[in-house]
C-alpha positions as CSV (number, residue, x, y, z in Angstrom):
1,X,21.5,3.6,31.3
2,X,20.7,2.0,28.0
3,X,23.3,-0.1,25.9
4,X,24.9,1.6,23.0
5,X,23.7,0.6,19.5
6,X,25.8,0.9,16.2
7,X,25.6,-0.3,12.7
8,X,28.6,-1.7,11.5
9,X,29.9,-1.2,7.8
10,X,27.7,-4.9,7.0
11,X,24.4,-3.4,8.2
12,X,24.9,-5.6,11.3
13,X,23.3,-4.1,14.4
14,X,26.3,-4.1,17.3
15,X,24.5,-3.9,21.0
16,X,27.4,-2.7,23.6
17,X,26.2,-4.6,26.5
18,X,29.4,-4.2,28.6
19,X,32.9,-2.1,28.2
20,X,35.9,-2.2,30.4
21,X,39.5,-1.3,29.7
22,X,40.4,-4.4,27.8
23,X,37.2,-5.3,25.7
24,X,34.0,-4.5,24.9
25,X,31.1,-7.4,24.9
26,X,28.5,-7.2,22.1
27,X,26.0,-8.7,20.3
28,X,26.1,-8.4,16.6
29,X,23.0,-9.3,14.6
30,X,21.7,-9.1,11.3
31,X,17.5,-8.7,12.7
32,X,19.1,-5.6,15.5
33,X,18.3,-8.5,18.6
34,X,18.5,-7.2,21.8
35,X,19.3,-9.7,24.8
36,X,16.6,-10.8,27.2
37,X,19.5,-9.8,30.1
38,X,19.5,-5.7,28.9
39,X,15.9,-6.2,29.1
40,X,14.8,-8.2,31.9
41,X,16.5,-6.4,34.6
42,X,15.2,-5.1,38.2
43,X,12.8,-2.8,37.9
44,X,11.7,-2.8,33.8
45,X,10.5,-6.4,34.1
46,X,7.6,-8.5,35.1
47,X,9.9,-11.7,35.3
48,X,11.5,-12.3,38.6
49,X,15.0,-11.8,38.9
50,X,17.8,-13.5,40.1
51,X,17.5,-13.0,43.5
52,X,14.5,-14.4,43.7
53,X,15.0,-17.3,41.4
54,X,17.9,-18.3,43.6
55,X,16.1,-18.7,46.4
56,X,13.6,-21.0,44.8
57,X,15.8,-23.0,43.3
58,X,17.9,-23.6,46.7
59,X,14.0,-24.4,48.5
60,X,14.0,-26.8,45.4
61,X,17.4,-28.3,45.7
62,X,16.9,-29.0,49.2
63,X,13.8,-30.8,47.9
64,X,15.1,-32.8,45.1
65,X,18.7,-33.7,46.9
66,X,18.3,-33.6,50.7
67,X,21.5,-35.9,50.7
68,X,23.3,-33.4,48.6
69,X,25.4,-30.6,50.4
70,X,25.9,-27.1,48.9
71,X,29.6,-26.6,47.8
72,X,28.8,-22.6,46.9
73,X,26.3,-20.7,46.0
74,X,27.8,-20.4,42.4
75,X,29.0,-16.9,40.7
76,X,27.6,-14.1,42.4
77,X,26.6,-12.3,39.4
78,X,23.3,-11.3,37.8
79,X,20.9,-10.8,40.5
80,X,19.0,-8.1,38.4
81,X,18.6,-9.2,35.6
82,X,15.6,-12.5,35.4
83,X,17.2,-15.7,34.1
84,X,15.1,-17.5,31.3
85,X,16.4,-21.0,31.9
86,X,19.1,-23.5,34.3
87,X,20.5,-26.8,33.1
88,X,21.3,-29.3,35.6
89,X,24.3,-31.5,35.0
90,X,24.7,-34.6,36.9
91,X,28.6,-36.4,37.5
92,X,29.0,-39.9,38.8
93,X,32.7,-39.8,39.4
94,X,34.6,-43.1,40.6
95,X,37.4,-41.4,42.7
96,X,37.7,-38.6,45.1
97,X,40.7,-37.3,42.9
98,X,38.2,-37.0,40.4
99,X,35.8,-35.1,42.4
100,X,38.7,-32.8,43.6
101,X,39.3,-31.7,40.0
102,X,36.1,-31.4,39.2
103,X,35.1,-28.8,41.5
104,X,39.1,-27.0,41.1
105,X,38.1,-26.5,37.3
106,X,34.2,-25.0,38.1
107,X,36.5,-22.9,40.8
108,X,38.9,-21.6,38.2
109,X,35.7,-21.0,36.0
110,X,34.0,-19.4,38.3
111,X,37.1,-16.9,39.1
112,X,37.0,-16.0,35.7
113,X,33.5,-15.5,35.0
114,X,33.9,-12.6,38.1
115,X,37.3,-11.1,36.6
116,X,35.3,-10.9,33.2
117,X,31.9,-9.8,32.5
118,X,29.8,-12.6,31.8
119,X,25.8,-11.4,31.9
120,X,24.8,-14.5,29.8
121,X,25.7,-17.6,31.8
122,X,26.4,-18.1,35.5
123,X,27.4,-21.0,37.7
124,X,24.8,-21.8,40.3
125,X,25.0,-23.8,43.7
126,X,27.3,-26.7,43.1
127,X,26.4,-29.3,44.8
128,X,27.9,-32.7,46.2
129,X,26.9,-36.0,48.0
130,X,29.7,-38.9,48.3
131,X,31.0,-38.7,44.7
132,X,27.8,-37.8,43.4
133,X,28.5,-34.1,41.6
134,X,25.4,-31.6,40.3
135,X,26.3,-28.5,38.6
136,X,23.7,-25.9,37.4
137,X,24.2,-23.6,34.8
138,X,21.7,-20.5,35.0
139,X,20.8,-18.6,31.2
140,X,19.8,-15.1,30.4
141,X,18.4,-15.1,27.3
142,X,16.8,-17.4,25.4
143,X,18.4,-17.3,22.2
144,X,22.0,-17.7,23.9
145,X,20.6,-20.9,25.6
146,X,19.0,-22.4,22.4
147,X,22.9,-21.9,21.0
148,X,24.4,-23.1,23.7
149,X,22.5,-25.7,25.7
150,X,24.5,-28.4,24.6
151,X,28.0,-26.8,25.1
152,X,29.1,-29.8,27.7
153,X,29.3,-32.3,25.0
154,X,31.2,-30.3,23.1
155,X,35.0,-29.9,22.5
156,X,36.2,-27.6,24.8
157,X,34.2,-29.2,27.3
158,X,35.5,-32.8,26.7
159,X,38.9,-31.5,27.4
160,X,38.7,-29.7,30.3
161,X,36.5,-33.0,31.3
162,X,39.5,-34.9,30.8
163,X,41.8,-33.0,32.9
164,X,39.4,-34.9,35.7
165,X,39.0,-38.2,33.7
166,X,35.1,-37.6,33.2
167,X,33.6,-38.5,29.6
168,X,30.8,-35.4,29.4
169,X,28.8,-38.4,27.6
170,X,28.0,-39.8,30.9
171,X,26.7,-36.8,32.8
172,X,22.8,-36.5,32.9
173,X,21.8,-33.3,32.0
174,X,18.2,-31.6,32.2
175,X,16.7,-28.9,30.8
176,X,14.8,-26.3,32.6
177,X,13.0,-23.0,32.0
178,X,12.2,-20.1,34.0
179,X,7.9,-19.3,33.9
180,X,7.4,-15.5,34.8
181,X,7.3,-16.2,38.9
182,X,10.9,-17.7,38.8
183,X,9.6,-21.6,39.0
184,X,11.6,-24.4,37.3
185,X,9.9,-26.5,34.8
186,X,11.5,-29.2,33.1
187,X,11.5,-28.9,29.6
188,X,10.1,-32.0,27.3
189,X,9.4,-29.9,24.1
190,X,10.1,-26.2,23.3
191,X,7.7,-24.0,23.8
192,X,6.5,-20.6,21.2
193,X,9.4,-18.5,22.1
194,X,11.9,-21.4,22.4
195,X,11.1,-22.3,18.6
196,X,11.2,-19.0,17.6
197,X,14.6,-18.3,19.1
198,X,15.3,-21.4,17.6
199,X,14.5,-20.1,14.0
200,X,17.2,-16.7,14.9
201,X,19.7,-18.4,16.5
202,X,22.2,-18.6,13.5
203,X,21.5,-15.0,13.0
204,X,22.8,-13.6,16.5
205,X,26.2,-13.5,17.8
206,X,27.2,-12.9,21.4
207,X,30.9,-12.0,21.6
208,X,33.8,-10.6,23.3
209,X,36.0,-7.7,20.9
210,X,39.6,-7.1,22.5
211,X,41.4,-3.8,22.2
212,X,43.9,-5.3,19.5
213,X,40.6,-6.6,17.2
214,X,40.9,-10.0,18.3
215,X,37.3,-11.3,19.0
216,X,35.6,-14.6,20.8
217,X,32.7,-16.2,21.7
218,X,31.4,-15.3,25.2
């Protein structure tokens, strides 16, 4: 079933890409965008989807942080539609309170991200080793990511970071993107379709419209 497509009084093209009893989740634009995750989905792509990625990234994990133990395997969302990147975010925490409070806020997160459709972003296989905390962030479309990418560091971020005592200034964070076979490489410089969502970023808008005509950011 294909998303539902309106203009709006503007001449904005409005993309319906999710609908329950409370709200409906769009994307407005002024170019008539269509996400990569109504696209790239089981069975009308030639990118690998979620299911697939996930296992390759675990085989990775295992590779990259043997130490590290798995604390979930993340938001079980998504698994047909083919992410386009992950970001890795890396917490040094000095106390085990802080590690506690941590992983209760990705948990609350993560609850809410089920209880709400979220086909942009996901949480994926937090992980932990002494007090030592990685958090991956899987993407669905590339434009989202270029807008988003460096969310942590900001506001909202910093204060659910303090509710743990963390300053997001200290994690280590790194970049990846998805090729076409679901294998991780590290980005140094954007690449064609990075620059070009780049360019069209300020253009899109991915949002959540509540039944009263209250709006957000997804």
């Amino acid at each position: 079933m294909q998303p539902e497509s309106r203009i709006t009084k503007d001449g904005l093209t409005e993309i319906i890409v999710a609908s329950d009893n409370t709200e409906d989740v769009i994307v407005r634009s002024s170019i008539g965008y269509t996400p990569q995750y109504v696209t790239d989905v089981y069975g009308r792509t030639k990118r690998v989807t979620k299911d697939v990625t996930f296992a390759k990234l675990l085989r990775r994990l295992k590779h990259d942080l043997p130490e590290h133990e798995l604390v979930s395997i993340g938001t079980p969302v998504n698994f047909n539609i083919a992410p386009t990147h992950l970001t890795r975010v890396e917490m040094q925490f000095e106390t085990d309170d802080q590690v506690e409070k941590c992983l209760k806020e990705i948990g609350a997160s993560d609850m809410m991200i089920r209880a709400r459709v979220q086909p942009a972003w996901d949480w994926q296989s937090p992980m932990l080793h002494d007090r030592h905390v990685v958090l991956h962030v899987g993407w669905y479309d590339t434009v989202y990511f270029m807008q988003f990418k460096d969310i942590f560091l900001g506001d909202l971020h910093c204060r659910y970071s303090a509710k743990f005592d963390f300053d997001p200034r200290e994690a280590k964070i790194t970049h990846f993107r998805y090729d076409a076979h679901g294998d991780l490489e590290e980005i140094g410089e954007f690449n064609a379709a990075e620059r070009e969502a780049d360019a069209i970023k300020e253009k899109v808008e991915f949002l959540r419209i509540f039944r009263d005509g209250s709006s957000e950011t997804t």
